[in-house]
C-alpha positions in Angstrom: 0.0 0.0 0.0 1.8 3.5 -1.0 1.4 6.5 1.6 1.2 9.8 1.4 3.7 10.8 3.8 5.4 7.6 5.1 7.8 4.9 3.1 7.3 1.4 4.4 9.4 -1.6 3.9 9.1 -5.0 4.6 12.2 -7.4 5.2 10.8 -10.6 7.0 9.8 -10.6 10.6 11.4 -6.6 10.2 9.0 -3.8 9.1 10.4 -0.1 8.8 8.5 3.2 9.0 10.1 6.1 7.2 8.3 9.3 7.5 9.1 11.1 4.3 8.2 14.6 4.0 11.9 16.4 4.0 10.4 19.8 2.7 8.5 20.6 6.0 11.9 18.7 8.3 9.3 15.7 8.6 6.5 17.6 10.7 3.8 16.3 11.7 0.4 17.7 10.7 -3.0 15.9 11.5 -3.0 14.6 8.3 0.7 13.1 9.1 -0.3 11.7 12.0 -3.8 9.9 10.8 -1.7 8.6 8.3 0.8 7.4 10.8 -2.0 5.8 12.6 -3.6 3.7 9.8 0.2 2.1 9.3 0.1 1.1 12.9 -3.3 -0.3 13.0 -1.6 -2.5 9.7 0.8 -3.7 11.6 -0.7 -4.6 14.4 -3.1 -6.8 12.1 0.2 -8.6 11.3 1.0 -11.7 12.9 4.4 -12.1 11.3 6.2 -9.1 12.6 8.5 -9.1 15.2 10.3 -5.8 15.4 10.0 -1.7 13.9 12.2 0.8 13.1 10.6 4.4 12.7 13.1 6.6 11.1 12.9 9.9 9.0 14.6 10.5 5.4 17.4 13.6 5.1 18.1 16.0 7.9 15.4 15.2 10.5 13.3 12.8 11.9 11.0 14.9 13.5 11.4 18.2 13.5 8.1 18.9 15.3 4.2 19.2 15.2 3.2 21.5 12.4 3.2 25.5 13.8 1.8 26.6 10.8 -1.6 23.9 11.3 -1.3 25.2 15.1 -1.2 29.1 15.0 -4.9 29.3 14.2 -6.1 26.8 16.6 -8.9 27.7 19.2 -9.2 25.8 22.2 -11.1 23.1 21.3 -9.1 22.2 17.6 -5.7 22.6 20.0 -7.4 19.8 22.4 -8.2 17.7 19.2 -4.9 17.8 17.4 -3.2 17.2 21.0 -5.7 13.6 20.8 -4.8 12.6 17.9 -1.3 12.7 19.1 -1.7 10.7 21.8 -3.9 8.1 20.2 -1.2 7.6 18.0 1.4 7.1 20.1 0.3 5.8 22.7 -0.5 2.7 20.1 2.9 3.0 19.5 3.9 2.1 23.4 1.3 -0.2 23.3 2.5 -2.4 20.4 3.3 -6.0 21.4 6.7 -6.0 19.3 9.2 -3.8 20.2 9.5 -0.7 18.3 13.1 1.0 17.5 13.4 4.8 16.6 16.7 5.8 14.4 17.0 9.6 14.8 18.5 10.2 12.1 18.6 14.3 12.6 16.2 16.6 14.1 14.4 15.4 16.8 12.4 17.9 18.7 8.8 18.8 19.9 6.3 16.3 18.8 9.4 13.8 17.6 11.1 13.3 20.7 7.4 12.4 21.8 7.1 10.3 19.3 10.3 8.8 20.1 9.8 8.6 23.7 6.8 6.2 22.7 9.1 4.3 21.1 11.4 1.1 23.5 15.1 1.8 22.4 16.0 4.9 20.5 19.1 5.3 18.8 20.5 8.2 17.4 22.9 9.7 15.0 25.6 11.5 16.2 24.7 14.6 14.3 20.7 14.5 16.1 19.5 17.4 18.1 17.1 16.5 20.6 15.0 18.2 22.7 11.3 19.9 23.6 11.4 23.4 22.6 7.5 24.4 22.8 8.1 27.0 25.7 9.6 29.3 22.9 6.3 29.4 21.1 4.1 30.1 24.6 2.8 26.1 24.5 3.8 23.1 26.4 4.5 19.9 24.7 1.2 18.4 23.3 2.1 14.4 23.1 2.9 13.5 26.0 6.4 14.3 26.5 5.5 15.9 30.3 4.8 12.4 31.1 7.1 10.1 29.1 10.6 12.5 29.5 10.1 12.5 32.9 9.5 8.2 33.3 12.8 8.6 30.8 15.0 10.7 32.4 13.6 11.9 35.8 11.5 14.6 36.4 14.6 17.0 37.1 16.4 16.6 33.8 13.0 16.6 32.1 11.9 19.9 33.8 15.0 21.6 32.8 14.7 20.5 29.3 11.0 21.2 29.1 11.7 24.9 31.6 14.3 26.0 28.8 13.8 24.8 25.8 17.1 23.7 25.3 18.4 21.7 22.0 20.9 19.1 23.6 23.3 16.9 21.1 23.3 13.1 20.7 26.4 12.7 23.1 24.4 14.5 26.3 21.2 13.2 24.9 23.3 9.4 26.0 24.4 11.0 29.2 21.1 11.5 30.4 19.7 8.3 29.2 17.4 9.7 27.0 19.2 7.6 23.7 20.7 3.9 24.2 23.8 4.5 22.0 25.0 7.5 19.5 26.7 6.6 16.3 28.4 7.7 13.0 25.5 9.1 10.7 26.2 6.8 8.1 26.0 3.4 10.1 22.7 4.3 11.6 20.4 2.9 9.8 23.0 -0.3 9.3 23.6 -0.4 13.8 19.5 0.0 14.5 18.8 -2.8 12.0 21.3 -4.7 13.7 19.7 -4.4 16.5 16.5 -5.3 15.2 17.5 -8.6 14.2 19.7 -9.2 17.6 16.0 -8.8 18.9 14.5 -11.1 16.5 16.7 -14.2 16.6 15.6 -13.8 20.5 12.3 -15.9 21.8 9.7 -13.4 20.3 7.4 -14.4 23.6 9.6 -13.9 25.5 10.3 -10.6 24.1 6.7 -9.2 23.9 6.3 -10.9 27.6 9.4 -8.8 28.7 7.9 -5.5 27.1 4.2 -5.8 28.6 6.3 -6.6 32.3 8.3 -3.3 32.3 5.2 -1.0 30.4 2.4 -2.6 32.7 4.6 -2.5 35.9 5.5 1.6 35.3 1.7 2.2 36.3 2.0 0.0 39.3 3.3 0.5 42.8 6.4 -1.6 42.5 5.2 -4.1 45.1 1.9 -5.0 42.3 4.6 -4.5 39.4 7.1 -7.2 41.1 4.1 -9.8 41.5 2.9 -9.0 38.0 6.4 -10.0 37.0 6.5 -13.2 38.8 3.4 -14.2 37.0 4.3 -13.4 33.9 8.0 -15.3 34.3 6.0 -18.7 35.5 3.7 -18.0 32.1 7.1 -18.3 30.3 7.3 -22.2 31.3 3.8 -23.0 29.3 5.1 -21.9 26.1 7.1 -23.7 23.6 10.1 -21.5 23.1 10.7 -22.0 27.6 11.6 -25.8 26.2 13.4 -25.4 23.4 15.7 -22.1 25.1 16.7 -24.2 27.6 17.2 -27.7 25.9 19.4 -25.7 23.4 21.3 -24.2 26.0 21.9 -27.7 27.5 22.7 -29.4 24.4 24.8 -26.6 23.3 23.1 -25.6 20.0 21.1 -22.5 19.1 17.5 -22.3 19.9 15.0 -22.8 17.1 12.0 -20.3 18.6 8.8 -20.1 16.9 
């Protein structure tokens, strides 16, 4: 199916999102983001997939919502575009595969809230990050005053949200915001590496691991620590428990489902 705004591409058990509007820096409009949304509800209908990359083409991979959609907004439109946002990406988080971002360049405003729904985010060297809607009398709209401060504590996240500030890949790391920082032109190459370190993994195992640490971040750690033990004995009724461990006894590698 061909997009209007996104590139997609299929390589087995791997599916990659590239948004691909470079004259606007990849913003995202309402339009952008119902489109955005459909491709997720695809994917989700897919059985076969096991891991996504969401990337951006050229200099950015979100630059940020679209000011020019936002300056004429009333109350009421602001409250809708700032749904559709959040519908989005909170299906996002809520995907049972794991879900890779590749920042690829500019990352700010409603990107790094996009890439905060994301599990593992990986950026470029040259990325800027950061949540600059204070400059333009808003606060973020897509949940990055919840999300940035479950990333990187609610004092790093204040400062960043308080100033504005534009923060490089290498400080981006330091605070925990990114999992690595490479070379521009081994990104893409690293995250899909990655990707298929995740894939050759037990894929219930996997989605099990990702539902214990997103369910348990809304639970007072003594619920979250007994919905974990549940969902590790749930491990041993499943296929892929046998075969991990008989491979690791016979010293061969696992053939998971």
């Amino acid at each position: 199916m061909a997009y209007s705004y996104f590139v997609v591409e299929r390589e087995n058990e791997l599916f990659k999102i590239i948004i691909n509007i470079p004259k606007t820096l990849n913003s995202l409009s309402s339009r952008v983001l119902n489109e955005l949304s459909i491709i997720i509800d695809e994917v989700k209908k897919d059985q076969k997939i096991k891991c996504i990359i969401i990337t951006g083409v050229e200099k950015a991979f979100v630059a940020g919502a679209d000011i020019e959609e936002m300056s004429e907004m009333d109350f009421n439109q602001a409250l809708g575009f700032s749904n559709t946002g959040h519908k989005v990406f909170t299906k996002i988080e809520r995907l049972s595969v794991p879900v890779i971002a590749a920042l690829n360049g500019f990352t700010l405003g409603g990107g790094l809230e996009l890439a905060l729904s994301c599990d593992i985010r990986i950026a470029s060297s040259k990325a800027k990050l950061g949540q600059p809607e204070v400059g333009l009398g808003i606060i973020p709209g897509f949940g990055a005053t919840q999300r940035l401060v479950r990333t990187i504590g609610p004092g790093a996240a204040k400062h960043l949200i308080y100033t504005g500030d534009i923060i490089r890949a290498d400080r981006a790391l330091e605070l925990g915001l990114v999992s690595k920082v490479v070379e521009p032109e081994v990104l893409q190459e690293e995250t899909v590496k990655i990707a298929r370190a995740i894939i050759s993994k037990s894929f219930n195992a996997v989605k099990t691991a990702k539902r214990s640490i997103n369910e348990g971040l809304d639970m007072p750690l003594e619920n979250a620590l007994e919905h974990e033990k549940v969902l590790f004995a749930g491990c041993f009724t499943h296929q892929d428990q046998k075969e991990g461990m008989k491979a690791f006894i016979e010293k061969r590698k696992p053939n998971f489902e």
